[in-house]
C-alpha positions as YAML, in Angstrom:
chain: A
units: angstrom
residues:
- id: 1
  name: UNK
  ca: [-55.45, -65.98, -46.90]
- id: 2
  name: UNK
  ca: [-52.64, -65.15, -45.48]
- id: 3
  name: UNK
  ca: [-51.06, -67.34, -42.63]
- id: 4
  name: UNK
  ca: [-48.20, -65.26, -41.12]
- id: 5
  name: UNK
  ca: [-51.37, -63.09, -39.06]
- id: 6
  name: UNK
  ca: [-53.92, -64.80, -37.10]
- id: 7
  name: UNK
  ca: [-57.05, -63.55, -37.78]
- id: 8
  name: UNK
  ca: [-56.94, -60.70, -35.21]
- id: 9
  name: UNK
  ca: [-53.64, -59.70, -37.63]
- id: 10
  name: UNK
  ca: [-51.61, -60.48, -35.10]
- id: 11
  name: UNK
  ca: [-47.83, -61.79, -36.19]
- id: 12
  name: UNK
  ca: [-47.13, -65.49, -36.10]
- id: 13
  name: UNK
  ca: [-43.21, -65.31, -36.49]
- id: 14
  name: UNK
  ca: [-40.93, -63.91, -34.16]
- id: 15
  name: UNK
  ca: [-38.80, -60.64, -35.61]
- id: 16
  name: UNK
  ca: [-34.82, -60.98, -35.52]
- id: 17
  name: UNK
  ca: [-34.31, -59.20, -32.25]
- id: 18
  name: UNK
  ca: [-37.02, -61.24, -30.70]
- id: 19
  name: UNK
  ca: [-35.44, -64.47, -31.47]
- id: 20
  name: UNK
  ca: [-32.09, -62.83, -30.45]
- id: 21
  name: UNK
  ca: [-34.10, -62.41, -27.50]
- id: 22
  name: UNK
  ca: [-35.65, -65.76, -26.75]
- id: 23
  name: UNK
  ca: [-32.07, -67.31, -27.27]
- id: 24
  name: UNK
  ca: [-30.15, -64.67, -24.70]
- id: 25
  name: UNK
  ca: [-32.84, -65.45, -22.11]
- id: 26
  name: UNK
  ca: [-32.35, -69.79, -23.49]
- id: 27
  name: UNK
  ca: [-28.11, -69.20, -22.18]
- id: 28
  name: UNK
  ca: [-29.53, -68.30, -18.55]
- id: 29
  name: UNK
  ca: [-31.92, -71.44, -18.11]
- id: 30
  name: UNK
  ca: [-30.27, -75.14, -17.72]
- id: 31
  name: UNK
  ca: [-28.19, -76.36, -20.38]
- id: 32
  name: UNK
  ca: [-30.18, -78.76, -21.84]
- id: 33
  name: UNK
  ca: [-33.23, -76.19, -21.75]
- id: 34
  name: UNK
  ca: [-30.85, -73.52, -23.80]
- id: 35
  name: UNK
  ca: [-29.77, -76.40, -26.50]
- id: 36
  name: UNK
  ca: [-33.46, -77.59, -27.42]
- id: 37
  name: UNK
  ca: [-34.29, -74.21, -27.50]
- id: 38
  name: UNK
  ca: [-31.29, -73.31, -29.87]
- id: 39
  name: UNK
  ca: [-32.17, -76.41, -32.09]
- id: 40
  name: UNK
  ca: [-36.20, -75.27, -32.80]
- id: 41
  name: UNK
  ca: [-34.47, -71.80, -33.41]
- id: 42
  name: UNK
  ca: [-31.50, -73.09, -35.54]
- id: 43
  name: UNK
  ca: [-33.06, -75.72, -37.74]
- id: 44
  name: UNK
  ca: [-37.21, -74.71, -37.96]
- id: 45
  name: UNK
  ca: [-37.92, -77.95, -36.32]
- id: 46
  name: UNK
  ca: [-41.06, -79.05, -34.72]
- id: 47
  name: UNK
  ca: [-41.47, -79.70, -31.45]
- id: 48
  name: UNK
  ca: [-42.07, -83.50, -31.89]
- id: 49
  name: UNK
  ca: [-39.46, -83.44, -34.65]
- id: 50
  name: UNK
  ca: [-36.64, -81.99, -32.01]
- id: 51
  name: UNK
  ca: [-37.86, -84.22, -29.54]
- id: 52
  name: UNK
  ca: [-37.49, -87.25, -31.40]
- id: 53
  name: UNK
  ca: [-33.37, -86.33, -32.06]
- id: 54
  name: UNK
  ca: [-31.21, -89.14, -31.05]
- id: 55
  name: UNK
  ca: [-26.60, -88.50, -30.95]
- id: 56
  name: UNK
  ca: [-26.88, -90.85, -34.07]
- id: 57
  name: UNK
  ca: [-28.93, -87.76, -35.97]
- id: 58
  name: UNK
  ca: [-26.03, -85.08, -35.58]
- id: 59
  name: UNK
  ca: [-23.45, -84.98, -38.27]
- id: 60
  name: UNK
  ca: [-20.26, -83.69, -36.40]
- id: 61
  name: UNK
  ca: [-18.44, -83.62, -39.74]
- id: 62
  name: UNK
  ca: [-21.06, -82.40, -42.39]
- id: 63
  name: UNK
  ca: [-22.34, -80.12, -40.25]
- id: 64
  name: UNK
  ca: [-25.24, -81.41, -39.75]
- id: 65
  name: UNK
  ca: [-28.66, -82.49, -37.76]
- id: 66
  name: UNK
  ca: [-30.59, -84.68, -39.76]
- id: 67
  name: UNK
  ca: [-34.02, -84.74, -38.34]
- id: 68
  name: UNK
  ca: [-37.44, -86.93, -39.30]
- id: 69
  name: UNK
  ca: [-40.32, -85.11, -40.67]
- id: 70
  name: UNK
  ca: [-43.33, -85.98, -38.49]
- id: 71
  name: UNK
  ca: [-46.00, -84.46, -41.08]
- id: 72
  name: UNK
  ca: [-45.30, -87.19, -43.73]
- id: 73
  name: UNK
  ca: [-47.29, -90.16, -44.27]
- id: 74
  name: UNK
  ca: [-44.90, -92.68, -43.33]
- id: 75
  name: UNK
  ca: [-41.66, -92.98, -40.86]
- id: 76
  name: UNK
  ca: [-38.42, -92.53, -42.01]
- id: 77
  name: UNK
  ca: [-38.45, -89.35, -44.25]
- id: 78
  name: UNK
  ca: [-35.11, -87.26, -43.33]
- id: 79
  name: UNK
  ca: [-34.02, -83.84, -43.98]
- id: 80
  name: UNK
  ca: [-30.37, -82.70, -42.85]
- id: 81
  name: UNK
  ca: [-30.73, -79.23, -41.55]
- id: 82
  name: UNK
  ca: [-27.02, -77.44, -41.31]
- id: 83
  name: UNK
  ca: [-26.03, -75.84, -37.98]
- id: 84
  name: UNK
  ca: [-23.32, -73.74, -36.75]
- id: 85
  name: UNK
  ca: [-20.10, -75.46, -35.93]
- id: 86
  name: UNK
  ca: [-20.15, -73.57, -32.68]
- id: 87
  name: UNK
  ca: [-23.50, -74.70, -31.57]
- id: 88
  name: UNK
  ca: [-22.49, -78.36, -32.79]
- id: 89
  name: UNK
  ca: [-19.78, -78.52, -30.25]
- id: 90
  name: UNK
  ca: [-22.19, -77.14, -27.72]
- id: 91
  name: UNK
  ca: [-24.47, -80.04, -28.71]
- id: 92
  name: UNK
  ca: [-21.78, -82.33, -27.43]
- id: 93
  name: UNK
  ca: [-20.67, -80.86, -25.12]
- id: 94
  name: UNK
  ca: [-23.80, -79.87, -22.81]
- id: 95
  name: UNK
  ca: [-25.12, -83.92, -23.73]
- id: 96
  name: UNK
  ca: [-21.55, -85.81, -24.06]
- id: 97
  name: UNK
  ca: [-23.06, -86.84, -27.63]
- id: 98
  name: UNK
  ca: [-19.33, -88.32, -28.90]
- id: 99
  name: UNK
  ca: [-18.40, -90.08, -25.75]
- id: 100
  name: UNK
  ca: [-21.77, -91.34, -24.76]
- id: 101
  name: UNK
  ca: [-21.73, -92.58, -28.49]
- id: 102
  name: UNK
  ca: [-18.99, -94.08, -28.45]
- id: 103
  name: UNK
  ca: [-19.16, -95.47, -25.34]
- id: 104
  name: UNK
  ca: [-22.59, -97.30, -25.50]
- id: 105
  name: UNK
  ca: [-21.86, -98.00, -28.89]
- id: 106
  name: UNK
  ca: [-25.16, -96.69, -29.90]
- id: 107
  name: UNK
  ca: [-26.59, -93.13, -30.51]
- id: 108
  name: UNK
  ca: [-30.31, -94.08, -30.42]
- id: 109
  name: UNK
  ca: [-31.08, -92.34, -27.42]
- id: 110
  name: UNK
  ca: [-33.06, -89.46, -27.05]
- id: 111
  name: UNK
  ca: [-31.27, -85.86, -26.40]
- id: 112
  name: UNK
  ca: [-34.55, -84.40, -24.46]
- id: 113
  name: UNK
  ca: [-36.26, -87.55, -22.80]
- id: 114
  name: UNK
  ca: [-39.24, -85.24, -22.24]
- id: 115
  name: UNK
  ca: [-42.81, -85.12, -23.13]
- id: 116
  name: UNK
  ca: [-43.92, -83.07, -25.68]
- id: 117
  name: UNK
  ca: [-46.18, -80.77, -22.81]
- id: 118
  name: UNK
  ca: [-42.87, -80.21, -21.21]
- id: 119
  name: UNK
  ca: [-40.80, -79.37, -23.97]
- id: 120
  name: UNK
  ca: [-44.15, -76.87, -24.74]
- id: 121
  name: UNK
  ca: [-43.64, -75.76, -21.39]
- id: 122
  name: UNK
  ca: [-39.93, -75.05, -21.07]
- id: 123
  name: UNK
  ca: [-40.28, -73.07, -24.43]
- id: 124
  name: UNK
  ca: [-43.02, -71.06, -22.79]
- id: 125
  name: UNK
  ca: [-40.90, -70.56, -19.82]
- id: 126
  name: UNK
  ca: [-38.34, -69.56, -21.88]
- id: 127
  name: UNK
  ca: [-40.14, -67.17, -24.18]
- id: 128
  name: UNK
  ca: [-41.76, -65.50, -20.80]
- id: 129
  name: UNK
  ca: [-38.53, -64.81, -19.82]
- id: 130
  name: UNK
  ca: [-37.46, -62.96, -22.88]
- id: 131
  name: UNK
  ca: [-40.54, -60.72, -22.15]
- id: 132
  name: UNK
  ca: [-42.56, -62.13, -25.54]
- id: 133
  name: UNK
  ca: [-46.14, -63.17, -25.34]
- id: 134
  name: UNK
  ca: [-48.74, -63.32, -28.02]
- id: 135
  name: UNK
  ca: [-49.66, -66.05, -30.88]
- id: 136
  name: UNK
  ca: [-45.87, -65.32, -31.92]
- id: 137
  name: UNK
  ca: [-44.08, -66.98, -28.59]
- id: 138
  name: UNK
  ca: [-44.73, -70.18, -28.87]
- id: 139
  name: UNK
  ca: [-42.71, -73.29, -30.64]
- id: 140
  name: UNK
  ca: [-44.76, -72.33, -34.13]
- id: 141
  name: UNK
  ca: [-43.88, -69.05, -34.04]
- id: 142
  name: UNK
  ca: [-39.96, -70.14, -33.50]
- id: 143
  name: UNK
  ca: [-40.69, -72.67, -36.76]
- id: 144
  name: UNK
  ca: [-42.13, -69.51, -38.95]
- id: 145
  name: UNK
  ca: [-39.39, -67.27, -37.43]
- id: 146
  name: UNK
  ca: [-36.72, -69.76, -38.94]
- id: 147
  name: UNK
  ca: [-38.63, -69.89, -42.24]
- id: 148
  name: UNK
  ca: [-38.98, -65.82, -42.54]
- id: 149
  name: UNK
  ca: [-35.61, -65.32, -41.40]
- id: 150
  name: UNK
  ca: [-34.18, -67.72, -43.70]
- id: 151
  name: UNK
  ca: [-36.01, -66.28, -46.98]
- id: 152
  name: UNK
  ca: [-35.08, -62.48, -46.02]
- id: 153
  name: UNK
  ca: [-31.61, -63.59, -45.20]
- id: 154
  name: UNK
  ca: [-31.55, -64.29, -49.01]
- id: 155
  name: UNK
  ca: [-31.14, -68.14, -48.84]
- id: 156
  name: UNK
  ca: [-33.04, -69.34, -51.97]
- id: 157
  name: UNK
  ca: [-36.25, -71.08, -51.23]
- id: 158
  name: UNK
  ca: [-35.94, -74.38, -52.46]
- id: 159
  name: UNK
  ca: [-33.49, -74.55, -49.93]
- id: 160
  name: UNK
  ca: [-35.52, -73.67, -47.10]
- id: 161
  name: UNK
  ca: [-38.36, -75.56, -48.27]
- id: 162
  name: UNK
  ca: [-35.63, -79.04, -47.67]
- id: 163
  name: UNK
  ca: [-34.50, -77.39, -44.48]
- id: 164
  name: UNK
  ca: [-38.36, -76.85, -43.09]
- id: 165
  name: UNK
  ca: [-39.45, -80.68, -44.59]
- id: 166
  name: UNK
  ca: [-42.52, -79.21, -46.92]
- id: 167
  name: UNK
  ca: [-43.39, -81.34, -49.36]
- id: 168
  name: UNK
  ca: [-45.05, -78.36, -51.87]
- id: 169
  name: UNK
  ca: [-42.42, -75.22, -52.81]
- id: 170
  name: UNK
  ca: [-46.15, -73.92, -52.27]
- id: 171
  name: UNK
  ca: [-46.36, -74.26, -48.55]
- id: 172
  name: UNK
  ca: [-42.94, -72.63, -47.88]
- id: 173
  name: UNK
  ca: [-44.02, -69.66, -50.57]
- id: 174
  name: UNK
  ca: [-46.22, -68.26, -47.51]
- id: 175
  name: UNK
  ca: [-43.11, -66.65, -46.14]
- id: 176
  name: UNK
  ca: [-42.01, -64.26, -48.93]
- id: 177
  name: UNK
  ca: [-45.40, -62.33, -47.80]
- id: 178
  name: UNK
  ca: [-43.58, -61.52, -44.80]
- id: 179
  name: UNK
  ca: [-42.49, -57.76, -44.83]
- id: 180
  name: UNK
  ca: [-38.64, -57.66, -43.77]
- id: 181
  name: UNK
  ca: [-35.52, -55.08, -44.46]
- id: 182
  name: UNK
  ca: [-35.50, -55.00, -48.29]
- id: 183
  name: UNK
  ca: [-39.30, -54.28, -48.57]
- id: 184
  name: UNK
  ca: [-38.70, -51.81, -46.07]
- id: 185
  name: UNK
  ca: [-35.77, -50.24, -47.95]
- id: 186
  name: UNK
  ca: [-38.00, -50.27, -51.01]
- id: 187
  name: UNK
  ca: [-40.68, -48.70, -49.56]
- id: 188
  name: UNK
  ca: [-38.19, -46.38, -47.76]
- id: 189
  name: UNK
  ca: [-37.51, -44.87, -51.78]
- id: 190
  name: UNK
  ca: [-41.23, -44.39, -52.09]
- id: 191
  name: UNK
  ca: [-41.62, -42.20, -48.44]
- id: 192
  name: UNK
  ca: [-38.79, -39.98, -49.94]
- id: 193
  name: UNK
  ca: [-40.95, -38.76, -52.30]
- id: 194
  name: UNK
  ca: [-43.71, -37.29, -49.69]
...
């Protein structure tokens, strides 16, 4: 079985250029809207997962967002996901993170105090905009697109498995069946010999 088709063989996972796509269309919507959709593309999160991100979760000097698995069977399973240092400032900057820390004296506020049907929503929005539709534009197919991308982009797989949460190197094996530039460039040495 394979689970990166649905079972018309449609594509689950957004390509590169359609994620490039989703997150040029993200910059033009509200500033809040562009950063949750940055963090599901950035760190493979789940919806409920991002949702659930507090100040106190980002790691301004490691780098980091450290988010809680939803899927496990109890509360309070972490994984730190690394994000670029650019998009960390824009964290703070687009939701005064630091100062509002600071200032309260607690972080344990929520960064999008939305619903999960209007995070859904402003993902679908978002996704319309960038001209994608299908099985693929959806908050799922951002979570496979991080996996895939991740695993062709070389990073070795235990690693993703951490980053995505699975608890079975089995689960996050699904996306090596994913056919990206190297199986292309090998396959490119077998055309050469029609």
């Amino acid at each position: 079985m394979n689970f990166l088709y649905d079972h018309y063989g449609m594509r689950k996972y957004l390509t590169i250029t359609e994620r490039n796509a989703f997150l040029e269309a993200a910059r033009k919507l509200a500033p809040e809207v562009y950063t949750f959709c940055a963090t599901l593309t950035y760190t493979g999160a789940r919806i409920s997962e991002a949702l659930a991100i507090t100040p106190n979760r980002i790691d301004f000097d490691a780098g980091v967002i450290v988010i809680e698995s939803m899927k496990k069977r109890q509360r309070g399973v972490y994984r730190a996901v690394p994000l670029p240092s650019a998009f960390i400032q824009e964290l703070d900057l687009v939701h005064g993170i630091l100062s509002s820390s600071a200032a309260e004296g607690t972080g344990d506020f929520r960064l999008w105090p939305w619903s999960r049907t209007t995070a859904w929503k402003r993902i679908k929005t978002c996704m319309n905009s960038a001209q994608l539709s299908g099985v693929h534009a959806t908050p799922k197919g951002l979570r496979h697109s991080f996996a895939v991308g991740a695993i062709q982009a070389g990073i070795p797989i235990t690693l993703v498995r951490k980053w995505l949460g699975h608890a079975r190197l089995s689960t996050t094996e699904i996306y090596m069946d994913a056919v990206g530039y190297e199986e292309r460039t090998i396959a490119a040495r077998f055309w050469r010999s029609f």
